[in-house]
N, C-alpha and C positions, 0 to 999 in steps of 0.2 A: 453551362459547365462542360456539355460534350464537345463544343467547338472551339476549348482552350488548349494550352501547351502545358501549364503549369497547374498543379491544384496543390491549395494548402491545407491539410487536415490534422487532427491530431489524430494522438496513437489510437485511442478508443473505435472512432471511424474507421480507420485503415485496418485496425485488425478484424472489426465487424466485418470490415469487404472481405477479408482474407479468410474467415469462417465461414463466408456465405460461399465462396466459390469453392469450397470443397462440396457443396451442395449442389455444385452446379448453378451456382446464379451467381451474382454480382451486386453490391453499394453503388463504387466507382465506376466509370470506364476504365478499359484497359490502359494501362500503365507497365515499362518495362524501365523504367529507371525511378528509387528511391533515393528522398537524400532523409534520416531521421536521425532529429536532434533529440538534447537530452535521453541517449541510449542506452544509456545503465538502465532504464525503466524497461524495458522491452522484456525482460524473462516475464517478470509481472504481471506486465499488460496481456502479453502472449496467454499465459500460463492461463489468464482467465478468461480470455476469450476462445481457448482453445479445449475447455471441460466443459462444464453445467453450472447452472444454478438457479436453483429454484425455492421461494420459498410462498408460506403461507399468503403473505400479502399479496403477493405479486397471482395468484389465484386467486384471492378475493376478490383482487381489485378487478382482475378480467371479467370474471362472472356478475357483477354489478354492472360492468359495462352494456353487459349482454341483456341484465336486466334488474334492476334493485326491489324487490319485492317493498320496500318501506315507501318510496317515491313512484312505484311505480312507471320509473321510466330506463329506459336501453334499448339499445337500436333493436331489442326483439319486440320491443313494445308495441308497436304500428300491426305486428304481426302475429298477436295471442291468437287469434282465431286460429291460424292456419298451425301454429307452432304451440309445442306442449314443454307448457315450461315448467312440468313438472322432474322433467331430467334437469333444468337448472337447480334447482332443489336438489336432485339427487348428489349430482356434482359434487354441493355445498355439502352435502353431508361426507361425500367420499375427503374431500378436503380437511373436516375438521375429524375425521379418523386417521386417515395418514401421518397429519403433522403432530394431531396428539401422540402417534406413539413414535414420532419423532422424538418430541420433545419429550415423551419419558425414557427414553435411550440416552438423550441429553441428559436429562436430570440424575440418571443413574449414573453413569460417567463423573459426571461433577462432584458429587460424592463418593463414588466409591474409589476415587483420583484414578479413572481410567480413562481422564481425558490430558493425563500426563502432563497436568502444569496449565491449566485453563483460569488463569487468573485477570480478576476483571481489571484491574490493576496494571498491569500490563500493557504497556504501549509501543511495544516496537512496531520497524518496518515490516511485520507479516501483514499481508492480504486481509483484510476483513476482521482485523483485530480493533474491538472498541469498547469504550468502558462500558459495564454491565454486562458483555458477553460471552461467551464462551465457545467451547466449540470440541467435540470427540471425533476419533478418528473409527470409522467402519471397517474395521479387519477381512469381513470375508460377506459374499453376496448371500441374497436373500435373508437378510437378516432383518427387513422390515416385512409384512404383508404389501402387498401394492394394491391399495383398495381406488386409490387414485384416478391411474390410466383408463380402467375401462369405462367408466360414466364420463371421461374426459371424448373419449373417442365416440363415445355414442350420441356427444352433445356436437361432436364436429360433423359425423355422419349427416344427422336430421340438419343441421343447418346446411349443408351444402346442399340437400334435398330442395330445401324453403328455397334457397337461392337461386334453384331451374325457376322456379313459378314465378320469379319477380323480375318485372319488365324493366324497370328503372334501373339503368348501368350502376349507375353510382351506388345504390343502397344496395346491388347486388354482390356488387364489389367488395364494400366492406363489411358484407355481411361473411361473403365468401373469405376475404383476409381475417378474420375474428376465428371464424373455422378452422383455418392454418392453425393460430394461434392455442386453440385448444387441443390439437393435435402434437403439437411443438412439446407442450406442457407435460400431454401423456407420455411423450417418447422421452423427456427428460428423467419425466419417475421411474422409470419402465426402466432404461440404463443406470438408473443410481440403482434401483434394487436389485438386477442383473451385476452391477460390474462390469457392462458388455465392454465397456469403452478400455482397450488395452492399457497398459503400463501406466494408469492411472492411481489417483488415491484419491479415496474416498471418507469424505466425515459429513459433521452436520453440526450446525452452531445454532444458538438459544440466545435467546436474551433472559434474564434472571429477575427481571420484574414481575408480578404476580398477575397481573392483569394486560387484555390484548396483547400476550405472548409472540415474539418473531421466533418464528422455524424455519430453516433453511437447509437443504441437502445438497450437497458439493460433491466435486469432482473435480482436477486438474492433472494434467499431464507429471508425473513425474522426472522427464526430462522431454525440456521442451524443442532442442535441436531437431531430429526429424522432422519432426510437423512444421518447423521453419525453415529445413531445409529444402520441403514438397511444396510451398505452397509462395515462398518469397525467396529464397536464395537463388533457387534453380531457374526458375519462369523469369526471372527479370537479368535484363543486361548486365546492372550495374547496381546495388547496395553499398548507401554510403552513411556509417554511421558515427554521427560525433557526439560528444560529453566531455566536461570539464575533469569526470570520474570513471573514467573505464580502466585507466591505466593504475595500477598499485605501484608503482615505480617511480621513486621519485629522482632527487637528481640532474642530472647533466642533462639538458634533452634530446634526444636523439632524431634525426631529422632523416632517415636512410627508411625505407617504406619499405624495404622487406623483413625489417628491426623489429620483433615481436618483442621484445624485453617489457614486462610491466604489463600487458595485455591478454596474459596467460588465464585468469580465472574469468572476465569477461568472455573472452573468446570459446572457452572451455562448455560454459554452463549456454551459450548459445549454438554448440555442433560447430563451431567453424573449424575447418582445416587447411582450404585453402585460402589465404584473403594476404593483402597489403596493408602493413600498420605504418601512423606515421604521428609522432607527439611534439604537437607543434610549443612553442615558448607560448607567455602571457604579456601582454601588452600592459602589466602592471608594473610598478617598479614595488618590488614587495619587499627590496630590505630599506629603504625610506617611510614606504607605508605603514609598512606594520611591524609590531613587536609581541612575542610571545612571551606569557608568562606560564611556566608550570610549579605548581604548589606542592613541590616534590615530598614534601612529611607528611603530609593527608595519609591519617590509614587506609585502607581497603574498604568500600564501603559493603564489600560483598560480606567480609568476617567480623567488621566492628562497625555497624551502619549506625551508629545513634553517635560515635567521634567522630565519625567522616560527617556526618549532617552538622554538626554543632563544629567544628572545625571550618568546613566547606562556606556555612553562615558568616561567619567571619572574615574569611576570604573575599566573599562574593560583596560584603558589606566595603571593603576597603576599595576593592575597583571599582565599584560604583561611587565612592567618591572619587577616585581619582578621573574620572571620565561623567561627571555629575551625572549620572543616570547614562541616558542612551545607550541601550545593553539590550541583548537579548541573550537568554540563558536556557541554553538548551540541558534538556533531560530526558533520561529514555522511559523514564515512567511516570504514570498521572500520580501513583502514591507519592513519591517522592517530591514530584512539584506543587504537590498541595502543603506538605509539609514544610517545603524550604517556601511556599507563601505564608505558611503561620508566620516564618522564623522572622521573614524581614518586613512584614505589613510595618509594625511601629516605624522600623528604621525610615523607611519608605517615605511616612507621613512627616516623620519630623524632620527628615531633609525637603519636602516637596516635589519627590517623586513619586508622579504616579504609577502605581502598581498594577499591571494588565497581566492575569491568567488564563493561561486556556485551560477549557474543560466545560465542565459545570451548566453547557449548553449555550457557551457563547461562541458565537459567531466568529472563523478564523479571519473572515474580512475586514469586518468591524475592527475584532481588536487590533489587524494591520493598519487600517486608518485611523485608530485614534494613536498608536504608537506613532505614527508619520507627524499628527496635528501638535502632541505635546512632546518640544523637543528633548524632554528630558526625561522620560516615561521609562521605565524598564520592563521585559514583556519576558516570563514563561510560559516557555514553550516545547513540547514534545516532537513527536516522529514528524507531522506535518510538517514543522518550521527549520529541516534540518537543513529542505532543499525546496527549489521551488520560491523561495520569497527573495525581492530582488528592494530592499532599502535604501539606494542609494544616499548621500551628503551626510550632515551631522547626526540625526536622529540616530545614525546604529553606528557607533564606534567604538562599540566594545562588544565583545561574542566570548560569551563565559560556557565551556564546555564542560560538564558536569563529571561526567561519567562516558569512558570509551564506552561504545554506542553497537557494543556485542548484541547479535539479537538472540532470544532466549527460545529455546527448542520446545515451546508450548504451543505450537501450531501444527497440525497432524500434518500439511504436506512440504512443511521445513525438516520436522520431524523425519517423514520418509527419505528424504533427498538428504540427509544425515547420513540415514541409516543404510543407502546403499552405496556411500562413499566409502564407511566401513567394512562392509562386506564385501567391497573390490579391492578392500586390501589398502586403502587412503587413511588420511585423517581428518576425521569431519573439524575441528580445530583451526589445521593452517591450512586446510584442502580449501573451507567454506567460511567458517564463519570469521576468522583471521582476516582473509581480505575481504568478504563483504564491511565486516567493519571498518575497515582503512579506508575503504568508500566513501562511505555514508558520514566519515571522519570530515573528509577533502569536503565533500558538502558542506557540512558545517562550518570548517573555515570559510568556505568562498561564501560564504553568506556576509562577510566584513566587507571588502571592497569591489564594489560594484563601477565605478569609475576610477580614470586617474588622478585625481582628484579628492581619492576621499582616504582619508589613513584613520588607526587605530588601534586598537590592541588584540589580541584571542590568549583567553586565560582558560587553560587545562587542569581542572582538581582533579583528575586520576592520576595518582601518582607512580602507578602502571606502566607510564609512559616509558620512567627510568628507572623502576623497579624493575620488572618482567626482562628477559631477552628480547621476547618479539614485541616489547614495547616501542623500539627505534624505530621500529617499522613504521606506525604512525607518525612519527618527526620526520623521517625522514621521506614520506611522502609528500612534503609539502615545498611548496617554493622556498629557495634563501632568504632568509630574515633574522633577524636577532633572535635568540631565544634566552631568557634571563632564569636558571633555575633554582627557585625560591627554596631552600632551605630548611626554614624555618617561619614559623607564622609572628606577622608585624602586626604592635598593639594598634586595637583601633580606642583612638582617643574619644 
């Protein structure tokens, strides 16, 4: 790899390397020209590679490594004589007191609703949102004990020790990188119950299941521009970054590279000030291809969610015949697509469509490959399937969008990044959450054609679209195509 020109990695890697060499060290070799696709992801990706995180398993699993009292075995094992593994024991017990009163700060929050909307139900685009879990935001340091760090650091101490007395490279090696690793641990706890780490925010998420409990303490940058512009904007040549969604602008397309128009909120929430935009056309022919429908009389499902669901039913029952299945329908929450799977399982079977849901513990793979195999399947799906899934030919020719795809301010460091758009005098609305939606929108349509070659429909039950002012903003984010706007609801026979 070090005697190449070119390396291909994904974002996870590259931001690894980019974390380490604030450390001083390095993943990669050096590199001074980026090219990174799919870049609407990068706040994200950044944002968590650039705080903490740390939870109960991820210490368990270390300190088993080191040695598992039940198996007795881990690389300390060869070495009980010389090593006292009764600090692994201590460890284990500092571990199951830290995250215990984790997770009753968790528990406390969940109920006393001061984790501001922590519902399991809940499936948007935020960070580490899943069903069953939850998650409070930590206002001010030292609000946990750190019983953690110091048996973490006393267990890295004596192994470095072990590790002068052993001649074997290799086993000293990784005896010595396990050391790191429990040092790593203790400075993570150490900075969540400090706050050391600046302009950051702090919470910690649970899972709500009664037994083998996940705890986790977090941390991420609040705006994550400086840190990318110290560590990737500056130090490299050239930063070149494309997506089918950065731009909220839709329209005519403008091809002049110093034309920022449309590129305003991308640009914004990553520090950039000075750069070259350019929005290139689609090699789709999208008023042949496709056609829109919006089901302009759906009420709101935010004020009257039991007519918009029984309404929506309906709807979603007639485009699936009209396009005999091959549909995916997206929704921004697991409650609601469990519910709109009660509505149409019957329908489903007496046409012989099969019915594929996510959740429930199934596999997002799986259910893309049997939707691929039966071509007339129809698959719900949430946040994952907005972006990211690439269907080409007949199988997906219909993309039924549920509900605009607003993400909801139950996640403490969405929550923050709200709340100092307001206090500079913004509004968190059309500042943030306006265009990330129109985003995460454009995803969802390009999930329909993936070739030129492949046509179909996109049906919009929010009626939003043409009720709202800033509802055009979504239409007209999209390429020319037909748009047909429905009225009034057609009997289904």
């Amino acid at each position: 790899m070090f005697g190449c020109d070119l390396i291909i990695v994904n974002h996870a890697l590259l931001f690894s390397d980019l974390a380490v060499r604030q450390q001083g060290g390095s993943i990669l070799p050096k590199f001074n020209v980026v090219i990174l696709d799919e870049a609407h992801n990068i706040e994200q990706v950044a944002s968590t590679h650039f705080g903490l995180r740390l939870s109960n398993f991820q210490v368990n699993f270390l300190l088993n490594r080191l040695f598992n009292p039940q198996t007795e075995k881990g690389i300390l094992a060869a070495h009980r004589n010389q090593f006292n593994l009764k600090l692994i024991d201590k460890a284990h017990q500092a571990k199951e007191a830290f995250f215990a009163e984790v997770l009753g700060f968790f528990d406390a929050q969940k109920f006393s609703g001061g984790g501001r909307g922590t519902n399991p139900d809940n499936q948007n685009s935020r960070p580490n949102a899943r069903q069953g879990n939850g998650n409070g935001r930590v206002f001010s340091p030292d609000a946990f004990a750190n019983a953690l760090s110091g048996p973490l650091d006393e267990l890295s101490v004596n192994m470095n020790e072990l590790a002068k007395t052993i001649e074997d490279e290799q086993d000293r090696l990784e005896i010595t990188s396990y050391a790191g690793r429990c040092r790593e641990f203790a400075a993570s706890a150490q900075l969540f119950v400090s706050q050391n780490l600046k302009d950051c925010v702090y919470w910690v998420e649970g899972s709500f299941r009664p037994k083998n409990r996940r705890a986790v303490v977090c941390a991420s940058p609040l705006n994550i521009g400086p840190t990318l512009k110290k560590v990737l904007f500056d130090p490299c040549d050239s930063v070149v970054m494309t997506s089918a969604t950065i731009s909220t602008h839709g329209g005519k397309v403008n091809n002049d590279k110093n034309n920022h128009t449309g590129f305003g909120f991308f640009t914004t929430r990553l520090g950039l000030e000075n750069f070259q935009a350019q929005q290139l056309g689609s090699p789709f022919n999208y008023p042949e291809q496709v056609k829109i429908y919006v089901e302009a009389y759906l009420p709101e499902a935010r004020t009257q969610e039991q007519e918009f669901l029984t309404g929506a039913t309906k709807a979603i029952k007639k485009y699936l015949r009209q396009t005999q299945g091959k549909a995916f329908v997206l929704f921004t929450s697991f409650k609601q697509l469990h519910q709109m799977e009660q509505n149409l399982q019957e329908f489903c079977d007496q046409h012989e469509l099969p019915l594929l849901a996510q959740g429930r513990g199934k596999d997002r793979s799986s259910l893309l490959d049997k939707f691929r195999r039966n071509t007339n399947s129809v698959l719900l799906g949430t946040d994952s399937f907005w972006q990211g899934v690439d269907v080409p030919g007949e199988s997906l020719s219909n993309v039924i969008i549920v509900k605009l795809p607003f993400s909801v301010p139950d996640h403490p460091l969405l929550q923050a990044r709200l709340e100092k758009i307001r206090d500079e005098g913004g509004s968190p609305f059309f500042d943030y959450q306006l265009p990330e939606a129109i985003l995460k929108f454009k995803q969802g349509f390009g999930r329909l054609i993936r070739t030129q070659t492949d046509k179909g429909i996109v049906v919009i039950l929010d009626s939003r679209v043409v009720t709202k002012n800033y509802g055009r903003a979504f239409l007209n984010v999209l390429p020319q195509c037909p748009i047909e706007i429905v009225k009034s609801p057609a009997p289904i026979g």
